[in-house]
Every structure is written in C-alpha cells, then in structure tokens.
N, C-alpha and C positions, 0 to 999 in steps of 0.2 A: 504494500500500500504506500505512495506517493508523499511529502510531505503534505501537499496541496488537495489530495484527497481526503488528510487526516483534518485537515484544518479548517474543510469546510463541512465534515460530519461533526465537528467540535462548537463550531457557529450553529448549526444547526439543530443540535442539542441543549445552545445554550439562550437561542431564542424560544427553543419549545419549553423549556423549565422556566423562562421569564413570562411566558404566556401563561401557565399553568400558579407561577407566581402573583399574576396580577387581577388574575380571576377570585384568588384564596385571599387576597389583598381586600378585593373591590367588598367579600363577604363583613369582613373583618371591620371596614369602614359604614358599611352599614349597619351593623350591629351598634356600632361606636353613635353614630347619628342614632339611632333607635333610643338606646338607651338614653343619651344625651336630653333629647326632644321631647321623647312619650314622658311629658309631665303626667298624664291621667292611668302609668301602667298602675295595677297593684302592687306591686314591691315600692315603686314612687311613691306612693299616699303612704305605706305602711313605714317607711324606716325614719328614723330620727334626723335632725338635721346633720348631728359628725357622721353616719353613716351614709347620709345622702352625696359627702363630701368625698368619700370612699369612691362612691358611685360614678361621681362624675370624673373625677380623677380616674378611672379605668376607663369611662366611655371618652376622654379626652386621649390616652394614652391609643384605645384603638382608633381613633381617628389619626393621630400621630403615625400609628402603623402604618394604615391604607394611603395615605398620604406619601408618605416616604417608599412603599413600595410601588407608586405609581413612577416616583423618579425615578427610583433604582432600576426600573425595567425598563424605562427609557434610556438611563445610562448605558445599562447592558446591551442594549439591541445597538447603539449606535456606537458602542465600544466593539462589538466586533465586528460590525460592519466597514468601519473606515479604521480598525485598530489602532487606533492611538490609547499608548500606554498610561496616560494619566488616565482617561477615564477608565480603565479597568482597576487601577490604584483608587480612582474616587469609588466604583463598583463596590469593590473589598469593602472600603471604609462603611460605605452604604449600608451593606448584609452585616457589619458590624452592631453598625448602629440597632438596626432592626432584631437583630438578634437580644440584645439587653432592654429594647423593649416589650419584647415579648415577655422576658423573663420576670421582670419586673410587673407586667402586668397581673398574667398568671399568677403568680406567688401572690400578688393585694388579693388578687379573687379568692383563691384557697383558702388563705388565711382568715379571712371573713368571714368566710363561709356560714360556718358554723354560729355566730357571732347574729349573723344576719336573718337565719331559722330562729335562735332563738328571737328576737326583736318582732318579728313576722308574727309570733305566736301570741307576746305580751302584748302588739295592736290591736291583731286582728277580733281578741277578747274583749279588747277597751275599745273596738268600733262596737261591738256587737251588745257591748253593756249602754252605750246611746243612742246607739240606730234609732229612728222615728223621730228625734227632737224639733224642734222650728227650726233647723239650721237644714234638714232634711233634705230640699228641695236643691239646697244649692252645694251639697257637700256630695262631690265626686266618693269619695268615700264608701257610701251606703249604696249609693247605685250600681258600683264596679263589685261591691259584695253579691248585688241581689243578681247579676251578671254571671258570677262567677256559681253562685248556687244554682239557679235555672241551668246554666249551661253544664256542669257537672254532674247534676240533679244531688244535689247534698244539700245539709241542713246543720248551719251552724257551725261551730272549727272541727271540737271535737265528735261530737254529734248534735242533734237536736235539741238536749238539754241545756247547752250553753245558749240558749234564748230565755230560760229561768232569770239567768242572772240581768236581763235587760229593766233600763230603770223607767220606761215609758209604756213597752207593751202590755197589755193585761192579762189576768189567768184565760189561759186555753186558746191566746194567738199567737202565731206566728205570720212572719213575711212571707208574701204570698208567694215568693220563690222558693222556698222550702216543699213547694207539695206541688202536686200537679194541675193544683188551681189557675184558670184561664182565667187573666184581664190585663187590662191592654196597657197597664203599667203597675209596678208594684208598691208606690208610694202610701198605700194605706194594706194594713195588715189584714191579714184573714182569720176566719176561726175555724179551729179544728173541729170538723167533723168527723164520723167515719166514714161518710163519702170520699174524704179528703185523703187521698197515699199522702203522708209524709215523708221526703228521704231518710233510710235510717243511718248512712254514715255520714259523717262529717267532712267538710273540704279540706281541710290538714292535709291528708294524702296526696290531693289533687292539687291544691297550690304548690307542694314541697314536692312533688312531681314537675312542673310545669317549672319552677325553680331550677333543677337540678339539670333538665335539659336545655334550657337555654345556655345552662355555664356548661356545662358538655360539647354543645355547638360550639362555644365561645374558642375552647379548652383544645376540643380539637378540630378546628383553624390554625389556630396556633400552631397545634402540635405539627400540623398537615404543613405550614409555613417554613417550621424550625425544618424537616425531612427537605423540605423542596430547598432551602436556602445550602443544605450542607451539598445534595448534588451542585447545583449553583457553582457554589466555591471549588469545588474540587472542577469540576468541568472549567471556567473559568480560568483557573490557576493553569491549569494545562493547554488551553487557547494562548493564554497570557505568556507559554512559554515558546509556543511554537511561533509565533508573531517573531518575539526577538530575536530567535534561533534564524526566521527568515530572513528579517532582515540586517542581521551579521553577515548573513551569506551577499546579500545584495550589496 
C-alpha cells in the first residue's frame, strides 16, 4: 500500500469519526438547551435554588461541549484537507479541551445524583401537602403533578395515601388525576367513589425512572463522545504523521 493511499484512507476515517463526532455533539447540545430553557420540567419546579445552580452549571457545561465540538470538526475536516500542521496541533488541543469537559460534567451529574432523588422526594410531599390552595391556578407546580399522575396513571408519590397529609382537600377526595375520572381539567378535586379506579401505586417509581434515563442519555453521549474522541486522536496522530513524513520527502 502506497504512502498516498495510506493517507487518504487516514483523511477518510478521520472525516467519518468527525461526522459521527458532530452528530453525538449536536445531541449533547440539545440536551444542554433543554435543560437550560425547560423552566416548567418537573425536576425545574422541584429542586432548590443551590441545586438548580448545579443544574445549570451542567446544562451550560453541555452546551460548552456541543459548541466546541462543532469547531473541532471543522478544524479536523479542514486540517486534513489542506494539512497544515497547526491546525491539527489546535485539533489535539481541541479533543483536549472536550475531553475534561466531559469529565467534569459527568462527575457534577453523579455526584448529585443521589442528593437530587433525595430533594425530589422532600418537594414532591411538600407540593402535594398544598396542592389546591389560591395560588392553584397559577403554580406550574400542581399542574405538571396532575400531568404527571394522569399520564403515569399513579396516585400520589408514594401511593394514594400521601393525599391524607394534604392541608386543603377534604375527607374522601382526591385530584381528579389520580382515578380514571373524565373532565376536561383537573383544577377542582373529585370524590371517591366506587365507580371511581383509583391508581394504586405511587409516581416515585415513574419520576425516579424518567430521572435516571434522561442522565443515562446524558451519560452515554458522553460516554459514546469520550470512545469516538480516542479513535479521533489516534487516527489523527497518524495522518498528522504521514503529512510530515510527506512533506520531508518533498
């Protein structure tokens, strides 16, 4: 095999891992805007303000990412293209950079983790101990709950019973998203009858599900980044050498 054969399956490898890069990039950056923006997710409403600061510190950090990987693949595509060696030097530097923000991202998420279920838990009790008050109408809050029970079909965090501890409903109602009750919003409670299914488990499961996949997504992106950046490098490094070797010869 030719050097000029080796050199252009080396380009050609290294524009497909920058494509395959910028695609894994583009995800990362919209997850980063997702997070960032969706003021009305549920995890948004439920965490505290230093945890929210966590929050946005990671969806800034993936925007950081997607950002930076949009340049790098531009640098790389036009670094082997017209081979000049600083931009394969700025390249390197680039997959550097991208690499310790990866890491640093990841590790806040993990770390939190844990931190952030429990916080979810103590909210989502202390929504559900005011649900219905005059503030009702206009607190994203109660609505993204009664969202989150109809769509699940659950009742309550842990089950049903944690609508007991509410300080405005009366004995024997429930929100009307808790049971299979049809109206055309849930803003006024219902009463139990035995016409009425109640769900019998609680949303716990299905938020701390719905939790756990999004940072998985997040997780591996990442991970799928960090694999595509080391081929990168190494293909890279080996273009980067046959470039020089060429033009010693020349």
């Amino acid at each position: 095999m030719t050097s000029d054969v080796k050199l252009h399956i080396l380009k050609y490898f290294l524009n497909l891992f920058n494509g395959i890069f910028l695609i894994i990039g583009a995800i990362i950056l919209v997850c980063g805007i997702w997070i960032l923006w969706d003021e009305n997710s549920f995890i948004s409403e439920l965490l505290s303000p230093d945890y929210q600061d966590i929050l946005s510190i990671s969806a800034y950090c993936f925007l950081a990412v997607g950002v930076t990987v949009t340049i790098v693949c531009l640098v790389g595509c036009i670094a082997s293209i017209k081979e000049v060696k600083f931009l394969f030097i700025l390249y390197f530097l680039f997959l550097v950079l991208i690499f310790i923000l990866q890491i640093v991202t990841g590790l806040a998420i993990l770390s939190q983790h844990s931190k952030i279920v429990t916080t979810m838990d103590t909210k989502t009790i202390e929504i559900i101990k005011h649900y219905g008050n005059d503030s009702f109408s206009k607190d994203s809050k109660f609505h993204l709950l009664d969202v989150i029970q109809e769509e699940f079909q659950c009742c309550g965090y842990y089950n049903s019973t944690d609508w007991e501890q509410n300080l405005i409903l009366s004995t024997k109602t429930l929100p009307c998203s808790c049971s299979n009750y049809t109206v055309a919003d849930f803003t006024f409670p219902c009463t139990v009858t035995e016409s009425n299914y109640i769900y019998p488990e609680g949303c716990r499961t299905e938020i701390k599900q719905w939790l756990n996949n999004n940072i998985f997504t997040l997780l591996g992106a990442t991970a799928a980044l960090i694999i595509i950046q080391v081929l990168q490098f190494i293909v890279a490094v080996y273009l980067f050498k046959y470039i020089k070797k060429k033009k010693r010869i020349i």
